[in-house]
C-alpha positions in Angstrom: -1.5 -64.3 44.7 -0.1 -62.3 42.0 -0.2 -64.2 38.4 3.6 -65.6 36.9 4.6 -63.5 34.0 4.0 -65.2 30.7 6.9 -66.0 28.1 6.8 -64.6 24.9 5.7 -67.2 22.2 8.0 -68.1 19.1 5.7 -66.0 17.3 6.0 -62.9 19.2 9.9 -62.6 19.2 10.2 -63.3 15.3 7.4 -60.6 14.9 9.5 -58.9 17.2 12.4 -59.4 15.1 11.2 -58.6 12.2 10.1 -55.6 13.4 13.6 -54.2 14.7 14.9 -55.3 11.2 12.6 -53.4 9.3 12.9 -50.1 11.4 17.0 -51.0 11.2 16.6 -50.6 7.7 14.4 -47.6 7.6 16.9 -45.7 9.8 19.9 -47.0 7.9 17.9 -45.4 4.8 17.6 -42.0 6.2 20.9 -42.0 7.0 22.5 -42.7 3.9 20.1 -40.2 2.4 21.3 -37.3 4.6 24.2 -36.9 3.0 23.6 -36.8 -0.9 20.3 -34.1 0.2 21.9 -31.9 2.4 25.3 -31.5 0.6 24.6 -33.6 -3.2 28.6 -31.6 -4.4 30.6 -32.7 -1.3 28.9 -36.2 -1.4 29.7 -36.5 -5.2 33.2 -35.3 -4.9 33.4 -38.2 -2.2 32.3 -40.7 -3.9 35.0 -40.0 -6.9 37.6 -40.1 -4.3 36.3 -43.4 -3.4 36.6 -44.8 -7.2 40.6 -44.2 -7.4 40.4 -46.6 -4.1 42.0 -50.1 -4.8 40.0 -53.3 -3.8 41.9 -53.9 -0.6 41.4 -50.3 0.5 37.8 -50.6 0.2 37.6 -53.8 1.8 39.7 -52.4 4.6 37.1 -49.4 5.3 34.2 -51.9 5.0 35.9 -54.1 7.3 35.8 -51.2 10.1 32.9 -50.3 9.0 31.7 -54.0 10.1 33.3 -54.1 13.2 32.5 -50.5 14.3 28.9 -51.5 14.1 28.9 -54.8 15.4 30.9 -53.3 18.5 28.4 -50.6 18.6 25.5 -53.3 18.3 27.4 -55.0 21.4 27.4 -52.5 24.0 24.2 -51.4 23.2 
């Protein structure tokens, strides 16, 4: 008779966890490195664009930026 499975102890998801975070965070890095490496002009001339931006502009871009991710975090 073939053994049950064993469940994963608290310990082993929050390591788990942890893990995904940190490699989250890594990748989110080298992506917002790309940019300012491969093309340093077009991603300063953005970024002065970005300056004229009123506060509720910006909050509106993070805001999609938010739910774009979350979204993408869901069906994945």
């Amino acid at each position: 008779m073939a053994a049950a499975p064993r469940r994963p102890t608290r310990k082993s998801k929050a390591r788990l966890s942890s893990e995904v975070f940190w490699s989250a965070l890594a990748l989110m890095l080298v992506f917002e490195g790309l940019m300012p490496f491969l093309a340093p002009r077009s991603w300063r001339s953005t970024f002065q664009k970005l300056l004229v931006l009123q506060d509720g502009q910006l909050r509106f871009f993070g805001l999609c930026s938010i739910l774009i991710g979350a979204a993408l975090l869901w069906v994945l």
